[in-house]
N, C-alpha and C positions, 0 to 999 in steps of 0.2 A: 823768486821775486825779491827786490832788493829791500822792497818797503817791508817787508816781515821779519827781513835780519836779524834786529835787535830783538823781537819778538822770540822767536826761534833759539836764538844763542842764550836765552833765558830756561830754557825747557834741559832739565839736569838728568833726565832718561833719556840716553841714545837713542831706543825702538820707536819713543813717542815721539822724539823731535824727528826724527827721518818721518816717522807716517804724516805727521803735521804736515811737513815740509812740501813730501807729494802731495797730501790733499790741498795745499795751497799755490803749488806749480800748476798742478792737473786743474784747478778750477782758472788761472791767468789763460794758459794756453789753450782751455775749450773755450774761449769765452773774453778772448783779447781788448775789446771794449769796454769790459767790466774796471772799475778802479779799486784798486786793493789797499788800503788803509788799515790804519788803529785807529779804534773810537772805542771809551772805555777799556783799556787794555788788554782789546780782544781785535784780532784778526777780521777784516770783515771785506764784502764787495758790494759797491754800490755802481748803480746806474744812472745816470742823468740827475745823480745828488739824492737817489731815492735810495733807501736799505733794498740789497737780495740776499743776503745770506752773510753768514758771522758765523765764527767757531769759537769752542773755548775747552779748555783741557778740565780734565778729572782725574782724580786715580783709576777710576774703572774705565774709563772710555772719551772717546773725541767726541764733544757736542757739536750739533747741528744744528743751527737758528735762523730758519726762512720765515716766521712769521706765522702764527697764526692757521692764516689762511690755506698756505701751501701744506702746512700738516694735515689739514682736514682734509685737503685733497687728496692728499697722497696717502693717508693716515692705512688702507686695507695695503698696500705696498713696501710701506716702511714695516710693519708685523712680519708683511710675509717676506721682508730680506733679513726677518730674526732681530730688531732692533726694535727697544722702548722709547717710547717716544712720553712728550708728558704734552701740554697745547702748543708750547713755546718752541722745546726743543727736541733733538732726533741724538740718541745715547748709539753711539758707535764704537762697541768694546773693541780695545787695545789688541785682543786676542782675534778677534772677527777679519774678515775682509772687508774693503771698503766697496760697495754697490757703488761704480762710479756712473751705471745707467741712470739708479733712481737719483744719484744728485743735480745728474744734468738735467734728468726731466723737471727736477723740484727747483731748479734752479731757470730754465728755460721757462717755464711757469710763472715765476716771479717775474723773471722778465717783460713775459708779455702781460700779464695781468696788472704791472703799474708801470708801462707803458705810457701813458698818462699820469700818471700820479705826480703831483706837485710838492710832494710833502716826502719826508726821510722815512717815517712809518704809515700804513695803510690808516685811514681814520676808522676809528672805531664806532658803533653806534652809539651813542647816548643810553647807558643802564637806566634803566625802567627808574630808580630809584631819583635818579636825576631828572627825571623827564617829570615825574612828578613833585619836587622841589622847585622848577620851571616852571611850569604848570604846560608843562608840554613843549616847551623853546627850546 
């Protein structure tokens, strides 16, 4: 995809810029609707203006950032393809293969689940801590 270009010709490891590369061809062509941008100088695809998914590089590994929500879902499936995950994000070593089953699901996921969503991020609930500074609002 041409919108990653510059993204990509930034990446000074040959192996990582090639996996990048596929893992950001391979998510345009499953998923042709999706719109693939930079926001914060990270790679990302959005739906209908809403976040589904964002990568970002490390020395150890390709990150994966659906949000929250989709890790909880997926969270027994992402262990058992051998990757850490933390709430936010899915750790994709350099050295691993890339699960392109469980991105599509984690990504089809997002998809349908803010299907509706009017907003870039899912809203979050109100921490307890806030709710009683409010007095419950």
């Amino acid at each position: 995809m041409t919108v990653f270009a510059d993204f990509l010709a930034q990446i000074s490891d040959p192996q990582q810029r090639e996996r990048t590369q596929a893992v950001l061809d391979w998510v345009g062509q499953k998923f042709p609707h999706l719109e693939g941008k930079i926001a914060w100088n990270q790679p990302m695809f959005t739906d209908h203006g809403t976040f589904i998914i964002g990568f970002s590089l490390a020395k150890p590994h390709l990150a994966a950032a659906p949000e929250a929500a989709a890790i909880d879902h997926f969270a027994g499936e992402i262990v058992q393809a051998g990757y850490e995950h933390t709430k936010l994000l899915i750790r994709i070593p350099w050295k691993a293969e890339v699960d392109f089953s469980l991105l599509e699901k984690i990504i089809a996921f997002n998809i349908r689940d803010k299907a509706h969503c009017g907003t870039f991020w899912r809203k979050q609930a109100k921490p307890v801590s806030s709710l009683l500074e409010t007095g419950g609002r």
